[in-house]
C-alpha positions in Angstrom: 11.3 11.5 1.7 13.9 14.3 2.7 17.1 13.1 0.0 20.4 15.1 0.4 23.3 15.8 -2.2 26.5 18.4 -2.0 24.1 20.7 -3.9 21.7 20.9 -0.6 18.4 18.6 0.4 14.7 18.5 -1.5 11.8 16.6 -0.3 9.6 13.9 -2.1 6.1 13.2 -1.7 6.5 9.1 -1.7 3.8 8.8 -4.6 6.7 10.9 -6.4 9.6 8.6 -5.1 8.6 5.4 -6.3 8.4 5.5 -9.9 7.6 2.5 -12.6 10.7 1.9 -14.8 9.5 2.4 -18.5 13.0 0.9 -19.8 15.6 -1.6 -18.8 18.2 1.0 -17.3 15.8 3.3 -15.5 15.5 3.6 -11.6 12.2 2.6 -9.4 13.0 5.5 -7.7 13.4 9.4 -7.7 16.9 9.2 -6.6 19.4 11.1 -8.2 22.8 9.3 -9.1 24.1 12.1 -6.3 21.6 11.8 -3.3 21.2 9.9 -0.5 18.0 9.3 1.1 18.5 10.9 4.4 15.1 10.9 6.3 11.4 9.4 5.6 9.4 12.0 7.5 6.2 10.7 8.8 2.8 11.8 9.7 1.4 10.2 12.6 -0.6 7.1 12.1 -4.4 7.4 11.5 -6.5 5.8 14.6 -7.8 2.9 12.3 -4.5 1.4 10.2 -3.0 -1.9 9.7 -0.8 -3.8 7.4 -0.8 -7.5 6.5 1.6 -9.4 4.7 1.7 -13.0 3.2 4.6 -14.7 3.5 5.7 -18.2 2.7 7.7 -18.1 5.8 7.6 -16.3 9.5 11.0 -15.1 9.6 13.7 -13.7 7.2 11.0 -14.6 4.1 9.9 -11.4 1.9 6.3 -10.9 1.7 4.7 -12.3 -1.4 1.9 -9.6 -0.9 0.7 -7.0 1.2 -1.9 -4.3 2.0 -1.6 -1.4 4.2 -4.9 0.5 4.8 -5.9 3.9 6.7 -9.2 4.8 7.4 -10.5 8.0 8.7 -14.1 6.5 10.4 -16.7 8.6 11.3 -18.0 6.5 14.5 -18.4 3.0 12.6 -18.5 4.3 8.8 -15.8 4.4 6.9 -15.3 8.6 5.6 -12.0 7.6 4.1 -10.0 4.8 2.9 -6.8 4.6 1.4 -5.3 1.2 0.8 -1.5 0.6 -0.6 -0.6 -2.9 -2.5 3.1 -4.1 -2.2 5.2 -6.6 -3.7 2.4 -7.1 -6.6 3.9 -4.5 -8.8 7.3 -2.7 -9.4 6.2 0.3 -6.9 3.9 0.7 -4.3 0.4 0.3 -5.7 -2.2 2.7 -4.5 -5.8 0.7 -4.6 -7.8 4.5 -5.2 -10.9 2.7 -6.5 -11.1 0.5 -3.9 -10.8 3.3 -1.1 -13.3 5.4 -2.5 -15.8 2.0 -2.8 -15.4 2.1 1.2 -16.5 5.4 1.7 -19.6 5.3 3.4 -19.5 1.9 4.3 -18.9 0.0 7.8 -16.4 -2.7 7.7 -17.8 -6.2 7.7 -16.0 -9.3 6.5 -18.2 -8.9 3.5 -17.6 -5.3 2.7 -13.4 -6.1 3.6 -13.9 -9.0 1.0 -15.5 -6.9 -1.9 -13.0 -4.2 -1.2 -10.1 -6.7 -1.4 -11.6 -7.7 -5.1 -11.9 -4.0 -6.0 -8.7 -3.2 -4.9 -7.5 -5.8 -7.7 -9.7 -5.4 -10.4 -8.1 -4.9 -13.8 -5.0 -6.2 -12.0 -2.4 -7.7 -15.3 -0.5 -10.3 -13.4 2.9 -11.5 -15.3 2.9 -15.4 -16.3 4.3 -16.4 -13.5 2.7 -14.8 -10.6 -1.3 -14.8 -10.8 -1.1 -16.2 -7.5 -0.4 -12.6 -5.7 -3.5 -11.7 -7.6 -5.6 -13.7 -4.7 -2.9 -13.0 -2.2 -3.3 -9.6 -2.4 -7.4 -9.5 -2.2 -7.0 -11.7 0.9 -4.4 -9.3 2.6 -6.8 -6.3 2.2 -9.5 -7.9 3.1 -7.1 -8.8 6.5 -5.6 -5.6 7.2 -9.1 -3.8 6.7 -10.8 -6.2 9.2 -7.3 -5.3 11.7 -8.0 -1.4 11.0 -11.2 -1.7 11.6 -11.3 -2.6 15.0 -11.3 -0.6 18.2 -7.6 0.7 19.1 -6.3 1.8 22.7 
Protein backbone atom coordinates (compact mmCIF):
# COMPACT_ATOMS: atom_id res chain seq x y z
CA UNK A 1 0.00 0.00 0.00
CA UNK A 2 2.02 3.20 -1.22
CA UNK A 3 0.10 6.07 1.33
CA UNK A 4 1.12 9.75 0.61
CA UNK A 5 1.05 12.88 3.00
CA UNK A 6 2.66 16.68 2.55
CA UNK A 7 5.62 15.07 4.52
CA UNK A 8 6.34 12.64 1.30
CA UNK A 9 4.96 8.76 0.56
CA UNK A 10 5.94 5.29 2.70
CA UNK A 11 4.83 1.92 1.72
CA UNK A 12 2.91 -0.72 3.80
CA UNK A 13 3.13 -4.39 3.64
CA UNK A 14 -0.90 -5.09 3.71
CA UNK A 15 -0.44 -7.51 6.77
CA UNK A 16 0.85 -4.12 8.36
CA UNK A 17 -2.16 -1.97 7.00
CA UNK A 18 -4.94 -3.67 8.40
CA UNK A 19 -4.65 -3.67 12.00
CA UNK A 20 -7.31 -5.05 14.89
CA UNK A 21 -8.57 -2.08 16.94
CA UNK A 22 -7.74 -2.85 20.68
CA UNK A 23 -10.05 0.15 21.84
CA UNK A 24 -13.22 2.01 20.75
CA UNK A 25 -11.43 5.04 19.03
CA UNK A 26 -8.58 3.21 17.28
CA UNK A 27 -8.37 2.76 13.42
CA UNK A 28 -8.45 -0.81 11.45
CA UNK A 29 -5.97 0.63 9.59
CA UNK A 30 -2.34 2.08 9.34
CA UNK A 31 -3.48 5.25 8.10
CA UNK A 32 -2.23 8.36 9.47
CA UNK A 33 -4.88 11.13 10.22
CA UNK A 34 -2.61 13.01 7.29
CA UNK A 35 -2.32 10.30 4.44
CA UNK A 36 -4.13 9.24 1.75
CA UNK A 37 -3.83 5.87 0.33
CA UNK A 38 -2.59 6.58 -3.07
CA UNK A 39 -1.68 3.19 -4.77
CA UNK A 40 -2.12 -0.71 -3.83
CA UNK A 41 0.82 -2.06 -5.67
CA UNK A 42 0.35 -5.59 -6.72
CA UNK A 43 2.31 -8.65 -7.55
CA UNK A 44 1.04 -10.59 -10.29
CA UNK A 45 -1.33 -13.28 -9.54
CA UNK A 46 -0.05 -16.87 -8.71
CA UNK A 47 -1.11 -19.54 -11.67
CA UNK A 48 -3.44 -21.35 -9.10
CA UNK A 49 -5.72 -18.48 -7.15
CA UNK A 50 -9.26 -17.88 -6.59
CA UNK A 51 -11.65 -16.04 -4.32
CA UNK A 52 -15.17 -17.03 -3.30
CA UNK A 53 -17.63 -15.13 -1.51
CA UNK A 54 -21.07 -15.87 0.16
CA UNK A 55 -23.48 -13.52 -0.22
CA UNK A 56 -27.12 -13.33 0.68
CA UNK A 57 -27.67 -11.57 -2.57
CA UNK A 58 -26.04 -11.42 -6.31
CA UNK A 59 -25.79 -7.90 -6.71
CA UNK A 60 -25.08 -4.72 -4.53
CA UNK A 61 -25.10 -7.38 -1.20
CA UNK A 62 -21.65 -7.44 0.94
CA UNK A 63 -20.17 -10.80 1.30
CA UNK A 64 -21.07 -12.51 4.54
CA UNK A 65 -17.75 -14.44 4.08
CA UNK A 66 -14.98 -15.08 1.89
CA UNK A 67 -11.70 -16.91 1.09
CA UNK A 68 -9.08 -16.04 -1.18
CA UNK A 69 -6.38 -18.71 -1.71
CA UNK A 70 -2.86 -18.89 -3.76
CA UNK A 71 -1.11 -21.86 -4.30
CA UNK A 72 2.32 -22.40 -5.63
CA UNK A 73 1.76 -26.32 -7.09
CA UNK A 74 4.41 -28.35 -7.92
CA UNK A 75 2.65 -30.40 -10.95
CA UNK A 76 -0.60 -31.56 -8.83
CA UNK A 77 0.88 -31.06 -5.17
CA UNK A 78 0.30 -28.34 -3.42
CA UNK A 79 4.22 -26.61 -2.31
CA UNK A 80 2.42 -23.62 -0.95
CA UNK A 81 -0.73 -22.40 0.28
CA UNK A 82 -1.80 -19.25 1.61
CA UNK A 83 -5.43 -18.66 2.28
CA UNK A 84 -7.03 -15.13 3.50
CA UNK A 85 -10.55 -14.98 5.52
CA UNK A 86 -12.67 -11.78 5.05
CA UNK A 87 -15.64 -10.31 6.48
CA UNK A 88 -15.28 -12.94 9.56
CA UNK A 89 -13.10 -10.66 11.56
CA UNK A 90 -12.25 -6.88 11.95
CA UNK A 91 -9.21 -7.39 9.38
CA UNK A 92 -8.26 -9.57 6.82
CA UNK A 93 -7.67 -12.96 8.48
CA UNK A 94 -4.65 -14.98 7.27
CA UNK A 95 -5.65 -18.89 7.72
CA UNK A 96 -1.47 -19.80 8.23
CA UNK A 97 -2.31 -23.14 9.80
CA UNK A 98 -4.42 -24.13 7.30
CA UNK A 99 -1.87 -23.22 4.32
CA UNK A 100 0.83 -25.07 5.76
CA UNK A 101 -1.81 -28.35 6.40
CA UNK A 102 -1.88 -28.13 2.41
CA UNK A 103 1.59 -28.39 1.83
CA UNK A 104 2.26 -31.51 0.27
CA UNK A 105 -1.05 -32.36 -0.52
CA UNK A 106 -3.14 -32.50 -3.93
CA UNK A 107 -6.44 -30.81 -3.81
CA UNK A 108 -9.40 -33.09 -3.60
CA UNK A 109 -12.86 -32.10 -2.39
CA UNK A 110 -11.77 -33.96 0.73
CA UNK A 111 -8.47 -32.36 1.29
CA UNK A 112 -10.42 -28.62 0.21
CA UNK A 113 -12.98 -29.69 3.01
CA UNK A 114 -10.46 -30.42 5.85
CA UNK A 115 -8.52 -27.32 4.92
CA UNK A 116 -11.77 -25.21 5.02
CA UNK A 117 -12.15 -26.65 8.87
CA UNK A 118 -8.53 -25.93 9.63
CA UNK A 119 -8.61 -22.75 8.29
CA UNK A 120 -11.35 -22.04 11.14
CA UNK A 121 -10.27 -23.92 14.00
CA UNK A 122 -10.15 -22.02 17.30
CA UNK A 123 -12.29 -19.49 15.31
CA UNK A 124 -14.36 -17.19 18.60
CA UNK A 125 -17.44 -16.16 16.64
CA UNK A 126 -19.42 -13.12 18.42
CA UNK A 127 -23.13 -14.01 19.64
CA UNK A 128 -24.56 -13.21 16.81
CA UNK A 129 -22.73 -14.43 13.89
CA UNK A 130 -21.63 -18.34 14.35
CA UNK A 131 -23.11 -18.71 11.13
CA UNK A 132 -19.88 -17.22 9.12
CA UNK A 133 -18.07 -19.82 11.10
CA UNK A 134 -19.62 -22.51 8.42
CA UNK A 135 -19.64 -19.92 5.78
CA UNK A 136 -16.26 -19.33 5.87
CA UNK A 137 -15.17 -23.30 5.84
CA UNK A 138 -17.45 -23.78 2.83
CA UNK A 139 -15.85 -20.65 0.85
CA UNK A 140 -12.33 -22.14 1.30
CA UNK A 141 -13.22 -25.24 0.63
CA UNK A 142 -14.72 -23.43 -2.84
CA UNK A 143 -12.13 -21.14 -3.77
CA UNK A 144 -9.44 -24.06 -3.24
CA UNK A 145 -11.38 -26.48 -5.52
CA UNK A 146 -11.45 -22.97 -8.18
CA UNK A 147 -7.50 -22.65 -7.68
CA UNK A 148 -6.95 -25.82 -8.08
CA UNK A 149 -7.93 -26.39 -11.37
CA UNK A 150 -6.08 -26.02 -14.71
CA UNK A 151 -5.80 -22.19 -15.81
CA UNK A 152 -5.26 -20.93 -19.58
Amino acid sequence: MKLVSAKGAREVAVKEFFVAPREESAREIALRPDEILAEILLPAPPAHSATYEVRQKEALDWPLAAASVALTMKGSVVNAAHIVLGHVAPTPWEATAAGQWLAGKTISAETAAAAGKAAVEGAQPLSRNAYKVTLAKTAVKRALLAAAKERA
